[in-house]
C-alpha positions, -999 to 999 in steps of 0.1 A, spaced: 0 0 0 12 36 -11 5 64 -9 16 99 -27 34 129 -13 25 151 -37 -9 138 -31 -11 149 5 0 182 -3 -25 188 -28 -53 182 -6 -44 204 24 -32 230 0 -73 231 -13 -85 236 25 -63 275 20 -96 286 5 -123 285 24 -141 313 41 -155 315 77 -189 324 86 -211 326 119 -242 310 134 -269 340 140 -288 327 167 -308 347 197 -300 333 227 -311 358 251 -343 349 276 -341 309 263 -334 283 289 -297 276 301 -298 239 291 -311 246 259 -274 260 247 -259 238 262 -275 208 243 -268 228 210 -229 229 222 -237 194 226 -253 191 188 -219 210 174 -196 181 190 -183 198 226 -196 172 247 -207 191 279 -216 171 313 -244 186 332 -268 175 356 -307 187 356 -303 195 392 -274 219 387 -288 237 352 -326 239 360 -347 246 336 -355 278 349 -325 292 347 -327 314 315 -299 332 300 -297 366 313 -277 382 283 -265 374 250 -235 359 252 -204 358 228 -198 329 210 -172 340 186 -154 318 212 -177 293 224 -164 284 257 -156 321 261 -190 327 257 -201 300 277 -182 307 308 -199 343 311 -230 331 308 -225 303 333 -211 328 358 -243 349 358 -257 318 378 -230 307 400 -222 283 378 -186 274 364 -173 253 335 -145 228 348 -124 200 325 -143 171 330 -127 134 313 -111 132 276 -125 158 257 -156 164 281 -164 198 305 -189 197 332 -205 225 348 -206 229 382 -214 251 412 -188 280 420 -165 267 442 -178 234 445 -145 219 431 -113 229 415 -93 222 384 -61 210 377 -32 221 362 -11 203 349 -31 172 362 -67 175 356 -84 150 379 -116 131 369 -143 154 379 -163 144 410 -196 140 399 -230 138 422 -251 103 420 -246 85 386 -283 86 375 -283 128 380 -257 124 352 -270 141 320 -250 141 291 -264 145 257 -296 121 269 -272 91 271 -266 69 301 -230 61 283 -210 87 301 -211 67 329 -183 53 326 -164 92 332 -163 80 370 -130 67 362 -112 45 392 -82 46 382 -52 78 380 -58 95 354 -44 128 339 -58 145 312 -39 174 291 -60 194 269 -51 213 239 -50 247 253 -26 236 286 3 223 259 -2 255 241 8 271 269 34 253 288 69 254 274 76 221 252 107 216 231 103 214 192 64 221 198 57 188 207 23 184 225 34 149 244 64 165 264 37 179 284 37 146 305 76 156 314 62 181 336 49 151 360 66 140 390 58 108 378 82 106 340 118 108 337 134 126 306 167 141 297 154 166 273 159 155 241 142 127 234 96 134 232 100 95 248 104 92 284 104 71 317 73 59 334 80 54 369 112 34 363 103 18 331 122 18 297 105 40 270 90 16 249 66 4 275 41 29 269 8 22 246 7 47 221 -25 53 206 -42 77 184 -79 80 181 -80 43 198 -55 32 168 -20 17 186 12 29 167 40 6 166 66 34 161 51 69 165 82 89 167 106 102 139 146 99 142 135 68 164 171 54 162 186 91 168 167 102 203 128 102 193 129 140 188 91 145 176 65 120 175 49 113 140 14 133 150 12 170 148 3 184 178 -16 212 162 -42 180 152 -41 165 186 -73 175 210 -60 164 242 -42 134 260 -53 107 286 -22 99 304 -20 66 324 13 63 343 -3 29 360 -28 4 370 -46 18 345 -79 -4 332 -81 -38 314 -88 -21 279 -56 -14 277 -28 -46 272 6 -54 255 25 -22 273 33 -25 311 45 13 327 17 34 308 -5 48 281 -4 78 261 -41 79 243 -47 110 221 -78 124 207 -83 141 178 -94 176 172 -125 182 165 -140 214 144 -158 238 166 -167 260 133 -172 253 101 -140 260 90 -113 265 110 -73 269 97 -44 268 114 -3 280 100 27 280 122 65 285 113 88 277 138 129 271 140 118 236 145 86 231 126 63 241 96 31 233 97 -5 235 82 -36 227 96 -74 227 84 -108 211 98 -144 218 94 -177 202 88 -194 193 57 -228 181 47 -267 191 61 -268 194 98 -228 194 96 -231 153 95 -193 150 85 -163 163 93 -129 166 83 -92 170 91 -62 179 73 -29 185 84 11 185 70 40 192 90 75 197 79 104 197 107 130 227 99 159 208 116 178 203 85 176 237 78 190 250 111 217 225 102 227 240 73 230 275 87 248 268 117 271 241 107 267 221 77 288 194 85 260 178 110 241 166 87 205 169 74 176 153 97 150 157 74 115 144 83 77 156 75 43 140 82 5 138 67 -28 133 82 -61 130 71 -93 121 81 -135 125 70 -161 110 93 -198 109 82 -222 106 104 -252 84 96 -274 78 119 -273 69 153 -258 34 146 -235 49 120 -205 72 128 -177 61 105 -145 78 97 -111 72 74 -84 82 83 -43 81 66 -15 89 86 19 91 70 57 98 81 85 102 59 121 103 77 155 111 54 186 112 79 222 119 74 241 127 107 277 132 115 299 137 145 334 139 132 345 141 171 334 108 177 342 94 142 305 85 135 282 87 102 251 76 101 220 81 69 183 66 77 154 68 56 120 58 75 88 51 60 54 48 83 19 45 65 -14 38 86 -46 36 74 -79 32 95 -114 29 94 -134 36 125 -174 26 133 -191 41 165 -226 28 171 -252 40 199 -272 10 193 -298 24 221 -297 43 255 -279 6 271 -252 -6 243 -224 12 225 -199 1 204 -168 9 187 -148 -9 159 -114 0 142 -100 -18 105 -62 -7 102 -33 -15 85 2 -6 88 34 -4 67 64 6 77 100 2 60 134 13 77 169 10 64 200 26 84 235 25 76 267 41 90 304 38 103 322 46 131 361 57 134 374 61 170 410 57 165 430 34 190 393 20 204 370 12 180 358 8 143 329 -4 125 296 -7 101 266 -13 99 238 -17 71 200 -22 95 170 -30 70 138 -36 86 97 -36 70 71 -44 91 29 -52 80 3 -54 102 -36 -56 94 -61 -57 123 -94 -53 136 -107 -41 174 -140 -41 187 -149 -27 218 -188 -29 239 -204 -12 267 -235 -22 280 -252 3 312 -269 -26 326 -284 -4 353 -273 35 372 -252 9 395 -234 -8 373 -218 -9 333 -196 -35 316 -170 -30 291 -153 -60 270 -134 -61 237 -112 -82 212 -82 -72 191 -69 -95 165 -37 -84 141 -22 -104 117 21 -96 112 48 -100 90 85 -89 98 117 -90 73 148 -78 88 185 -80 67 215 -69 90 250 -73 87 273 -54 107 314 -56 114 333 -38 147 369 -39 159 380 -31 194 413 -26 201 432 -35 232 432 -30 262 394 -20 254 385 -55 239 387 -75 274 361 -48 292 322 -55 293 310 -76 269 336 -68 240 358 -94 219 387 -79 198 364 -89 164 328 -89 158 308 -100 125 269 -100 124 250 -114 95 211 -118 109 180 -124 85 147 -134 97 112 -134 81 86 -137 112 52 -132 108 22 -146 130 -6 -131 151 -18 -114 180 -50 -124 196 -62 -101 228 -94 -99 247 -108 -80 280 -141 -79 301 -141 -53 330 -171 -41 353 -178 -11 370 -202 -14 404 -214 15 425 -218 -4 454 -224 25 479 -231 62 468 -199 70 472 -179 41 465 -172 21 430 -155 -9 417 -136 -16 391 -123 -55 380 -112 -67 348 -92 -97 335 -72 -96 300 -60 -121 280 -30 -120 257 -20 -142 228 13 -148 204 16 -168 176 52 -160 164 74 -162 193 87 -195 198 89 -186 238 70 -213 259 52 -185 273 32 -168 243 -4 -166 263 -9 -143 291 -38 -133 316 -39 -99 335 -62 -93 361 -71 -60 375 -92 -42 402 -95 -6 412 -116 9 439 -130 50 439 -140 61 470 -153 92 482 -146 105 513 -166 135 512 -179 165 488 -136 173 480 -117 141 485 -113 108 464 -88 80 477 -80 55 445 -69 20 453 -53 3 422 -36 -31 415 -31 -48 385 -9 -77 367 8 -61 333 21 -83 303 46 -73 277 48 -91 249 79 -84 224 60 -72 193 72 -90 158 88 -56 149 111 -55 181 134 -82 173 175 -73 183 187 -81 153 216 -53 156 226 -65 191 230 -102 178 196 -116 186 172 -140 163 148 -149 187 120 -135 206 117 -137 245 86 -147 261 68 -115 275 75 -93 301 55 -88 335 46 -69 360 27 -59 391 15 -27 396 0 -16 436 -8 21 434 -30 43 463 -38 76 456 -54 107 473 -68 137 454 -85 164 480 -96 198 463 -97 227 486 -118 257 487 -90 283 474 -90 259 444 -56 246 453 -57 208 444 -34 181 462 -22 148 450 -8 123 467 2 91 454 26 61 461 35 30 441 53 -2 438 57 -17 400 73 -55 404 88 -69 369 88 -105 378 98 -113 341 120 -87 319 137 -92 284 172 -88 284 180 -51 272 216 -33 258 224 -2 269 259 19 264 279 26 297 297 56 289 274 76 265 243 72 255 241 97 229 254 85 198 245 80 163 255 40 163 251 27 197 255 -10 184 289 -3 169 307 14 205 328 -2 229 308 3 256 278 -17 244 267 -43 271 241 -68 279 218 -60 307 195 -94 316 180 -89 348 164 -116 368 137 -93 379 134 -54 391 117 -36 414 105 6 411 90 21 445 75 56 449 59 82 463 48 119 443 30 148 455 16 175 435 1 207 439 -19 228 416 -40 257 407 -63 265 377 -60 246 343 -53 259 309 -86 277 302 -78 301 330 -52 332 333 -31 324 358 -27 288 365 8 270 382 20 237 398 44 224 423 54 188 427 80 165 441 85 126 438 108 102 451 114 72 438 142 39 433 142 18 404 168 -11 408 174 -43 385 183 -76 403 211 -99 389 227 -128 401 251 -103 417 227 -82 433 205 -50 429 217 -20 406 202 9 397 185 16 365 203 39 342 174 67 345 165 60 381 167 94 401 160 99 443 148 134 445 125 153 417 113 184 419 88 203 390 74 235 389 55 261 365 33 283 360 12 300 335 3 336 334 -26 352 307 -25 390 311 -45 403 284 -28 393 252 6 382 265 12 352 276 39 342 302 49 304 308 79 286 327 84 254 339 118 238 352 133 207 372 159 197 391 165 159 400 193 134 413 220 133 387 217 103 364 236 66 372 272 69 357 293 41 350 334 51 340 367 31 333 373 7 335 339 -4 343 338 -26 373 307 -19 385 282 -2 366 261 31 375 276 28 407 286 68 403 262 97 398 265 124 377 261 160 394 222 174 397 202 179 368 184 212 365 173 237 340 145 260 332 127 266 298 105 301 294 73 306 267 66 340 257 35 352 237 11 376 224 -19 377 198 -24 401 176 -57 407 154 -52 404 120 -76 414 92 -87 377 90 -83 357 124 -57 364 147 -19 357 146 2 347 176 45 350 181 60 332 207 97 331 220 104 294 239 138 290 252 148 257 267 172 253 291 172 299 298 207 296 319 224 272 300 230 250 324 256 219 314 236 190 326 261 161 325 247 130 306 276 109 295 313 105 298 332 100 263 365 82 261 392 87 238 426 79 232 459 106 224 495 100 217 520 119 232 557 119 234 554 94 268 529 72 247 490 69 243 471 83 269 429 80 276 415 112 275 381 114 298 353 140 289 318 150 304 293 149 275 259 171 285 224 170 280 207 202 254 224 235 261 204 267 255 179 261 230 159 292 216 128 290 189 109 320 176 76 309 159 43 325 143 9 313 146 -18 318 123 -54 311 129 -84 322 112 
């Protein structure tokens, strides 16, 4: 299957030309819930109950729906009433004062009794009483908050509960390794959402200016969700809130266009286009061209129609194109990549009446990687690679709900893919003496590995929710997992899971959560370039988490949580000793095998927070500490990423049409291992801390308004040490090894325009 750049560009080049125009409506003297069920009917999905919005409650003025949650929030406040972030994409309006939101962690709101729950006249939203932690990140908060290269998912660094050096839009879960994390986009799992994946995951594949908002599960999240054990990153799509609506931004690290709208009578379909273009390569070229060019761009598009109340289907083509050349004449590396990632889905929702929903996804996936390079570090180590990898997958999910009753609600699903793998690598590496006899290096090294897999992946889940007392729910759910291609003896796997909500009163919820986690090493994750053919048999873990959310009356929110996450079964991994930021990590001396018998993380994170993104002045203070150790027949050693003592802070401030952000950290140094490697990461780098600054203001334009923003990451340049480099000099008395600190991103600055209209 494939599909045509020049295609995609022609299409969201024709969305340039449409024209905006406004809904006339008198509001004025009509009842309160009445414009609320017409925000409803244009796709905003507000929760209200009849006893809060009575329907005597008329609106008092007309209100101002050039912005229509603008608009809304006025007219709420004439009654008392305020509009909060409610789950996903959802808002609920409640009584001023009677509970806060969050910023940057939005709880699930607490709602009265299920059956005063009215939402659109469906008994469906129910299921927003969600038991587990949960954090969800709306558009406007990552618009806000300072995020390197634009990228919406960093937001999720600014949580006590992640791990990142900087660079990289991947990061650690509470101790685990970055590919434990489900991935999803509108309900689709991507097998390899970022671009320059084999060169620090700069950017994921997804524009953020098409992403709605993000449900962030850092664990014991619900049986739904399978194959990834530390947590899930689901994103929603935008939705258009006008007929037309388009969107243009320049950045230093970005191009991109954006347009959506609504088509067809009673705006019954919608659609989305969007093309981004990153401007790394051209940075490169100005400020030195001998770096290379990381070129990479991406394409999405999708048209829903909605046909009835049984009908709601949408396509949808998502496309990332990645052509790499990097060089670090320092460190004697080249490296060229080209990546090639195509999905295509089709998506069926059906309200099949007030009890049964359901929602089903077709998708296939292509995607084709080669990578080549050679490495030069005189007197240590030389060598080549050539990496070619494609990967197909076709599947189909299904997913049910059934509201048996206002006390209970049952979910269950299926997932079935079917796979196919080819991977060609040959690779050669020389270590010189004395260097050849450390870790797990021999003086000569040839790799030759080809392997065809294919086979299938089977999964299903039931879970149910009971309201046992008016204040407290149940959650429990049991998943099974199946493998077809691994020749492990363990390719089935069963995950049970229960969670527990209770409130203890109007402003406090204590979560109880506990779960069993499989991992199974997909059909596209075999370590060819570290010498394997073989897949292992998956990876598990427990999860124990207790949380405590209490909202005072000043709107200042709390969080409490603490965690344990037991791997009882991990995969062995390979990880560099000295530096872990080089082009061909396969190739360097310091390339070792890490197979752990088991591991342990422990935990505990506080955060504190005021407002959320829809407000002027919103900020947030939080600290974690936490241990993440691996146990080998030679004892317990700490994970390369584990860190004591984090600390993250921020705030946002709105004053009229500026815009002030910061956020910054400061943690435990990193684990660091050094010459001649005895023990590993039995050192520790000095403490990590930097700050990054947003600045912006709007400006009205003749059509729309345009916005300019100055970001700077990392304002004092602060050299965060995250690597020691090794290299070897001849002088009169003979060779002699050269030591050097390595850091994490210095000062990064990027000016950027806006354009919406």
């Amino acid at each position: 299957m494939r599909f045509s750049r020049h295609l995609y560009r022609a299409l969201i080049l024709l969305c340039l030309s449409q024209s905006l125009f406004a809904a006339t409506d008198v509001w004025q003297g009509r009842p309160l819930s009445e414009l609320l069920s017409d925000l409803n009917g244009q796709g905003y999905q507000i929760i209200f109950s009849s006893d809060v919005v009575t329907n005597d409650l008329l609106i008092e003025a007309e209100p101002d729906l050039t912005d229509p949650l603008a608009g809304l929030r006025d007219t709420l406040a004439a009654h008392g009433l305020m509009l909060d972030k409610g789950p996903a994409t959802a808002w609920v309006v409640r009584k001023n004062g009677a509970a806060a939101a969050v910023a940057p962690v939005v709880a699930p709101p607490e709602p009265p009794e299920l059956p005063e729950i009215v939402v659109t006249s469906s008994l469906h939203r129910l299921e927003y009483r969600q038991t587990g932690t949960q954090t969800y990140l709306d558009r406007e908060l990552a618009t806000r908050i300072p995020a390197a290269a634009e990228e919406a998912v960093r937001i999720t660094n600014r949580l006590p509960s992640t791990a990142s050096g900087g660079i990289s839009s991947r990061n650690h879960i509470r101790g685990g390794e970055p590919n434990e994390v489900l991935f999803l986009l509108d309900g689709l799992r991507l097998y390899e959402p970022f671009h320059l994946k084999d060169f620090q995951s700069v950017a994921t594949i997804v524009n953020s200016s098409a992403i709605d908002g993000i449900d962030f599960y850092s664990g014991a999240y619900p049986a739904r969700y399978g194959d990834r054990m530390s947590g899930v990153m689901n994103i929603s799509l935008r939705e258009p809130q006008k007929p037309i609506e388009t969107e243009l931004s320049l950045s230093f690290f970005n191009a991109s266009v954006l347009s959506l709208g609504t088509f067809g009578g009673g705006d019954r379909g919608d659609w989305l286009i969007a093309g981004r273009r990153g401007n790394l390569d051209l940075i490169a070229d100005v400020i030195d061209p001998e770096v290379g060019s990381p070129e990479y761009q991406d394409y999405l598009i999708h048209a829903g129609w909605d046909f009835g109340s049984r009908a709601e289907i949408s396509a949808n083509v998502l496309a990332s194109i990645d052509s790499i050349s990097l060089n670090d004449p320092d460190r004697g590396e080249f490296a060229v990549a080209n990546y090639d990632n195509r999905v295509f889905w089709l998506k069926w929702r059906a309200d099949w009446n007030e009890r049964w929903r359901s929602e089903t996804i077709f998708s296939f996936s292509r995607i084709s990687n080669h990578r080549s390079g050679s490495l030069d570090l005189p007197q240590i180590v030389s060598g080549s690679l050539d990496d070619a990898r494609d990967f197909d997958a076709i599947g189909i999910k299904q997913d049910w709900t059934y509201v048996a009753s206002r006390k209970w609600m049952l979910t269950f699903g299926v997932d079935g893919k079917r796979q196919e793998a080819d991977y060609r690598f040959d690779s050669t590496k020389s270590v010189t003496a004395p260097f050849d006899a450390i870790l797990d290096n021999v003086p000569v090294e040839i790799r030759s590995i080809t392997a065809l897999p294919e086979g299938s992946q089977y999964s299903g889940y039931l879970e149910a929710r009971w309201q046992l007392l008016s204040n407290l729910i149940v959650d429990a759910g049991l998943r099974w997992d199946y493998q077809s291609y691994t020749t492990a003896e363990d390719d089935t796997q069963s995950s049970p899971r229960l969670s527990v909500l209770y409130q203890l009163g109007e402003h406090t919820d204590i979560r109880l959560g506990w779960g069993q986690y499989s991992q199974a090493q997909e059909i596209n994750e075999l370590q060819v370039s570290d010498g394997i053919d073989a897949f292992f048999p998956a990876q598990r873990a427990e999860h124990v988490v207790a949380n405590l959310k209490h909202r005072w009356r000043n709107d200042i929110n709390v969080d409490v949580s603490y965690y344990r996450k037991s791997f009882r079964t991990v995969r062995p991994r390979f990880e560099n000793a000295f530096n872990s930021l080089t082009l061909l990590p396969e190739l360097q001396f310091d390339r070792y095998r890490i197979d752990p018998v088991s591991a342990v993380a422990t935990g505990a994170e506080l955060m504190l927070s005021r407002g959320d993104g829809g407000e002027n002045l919103f900020w947030w203070i939080g600290y974690a500490w936490s241990e993440v150790r691996d146990k080998t027949p030679s004892g317990y050693t700490a994970r390369s990423w584990d860190q004591t003592h984090t600390g993250k802070a921020g705030l946002s401030w709105r004053w009229g049409r500026w815009d002030l952000s910061a956020a910054g950290e400061v943690h435990t140094g990193w684990p660091k291992t050094v010459m001649p490697a005895d023990e590993l990461n039995a050192l520790r780098y000095s403490v990590f801390h930097t700050l990054d600054v947003r600045v912006s203001r709007k400006f009205d334009v003749r059509r729309g308004d345009l916005t300019a923003f100055l970001e700077v990451s990392n304002l004092y340049n602060r050299k965060n040490p995250c690597c020691t480099e090794y290299s070897v000099v001849t002088t009169p008395a003979g060779s002699e090894l050269l030591e050097d600190e390595a850091y994490w991103l210095p000062l990064v600055p990027s000016l950027g325009i806006v354009w919406r209209f």
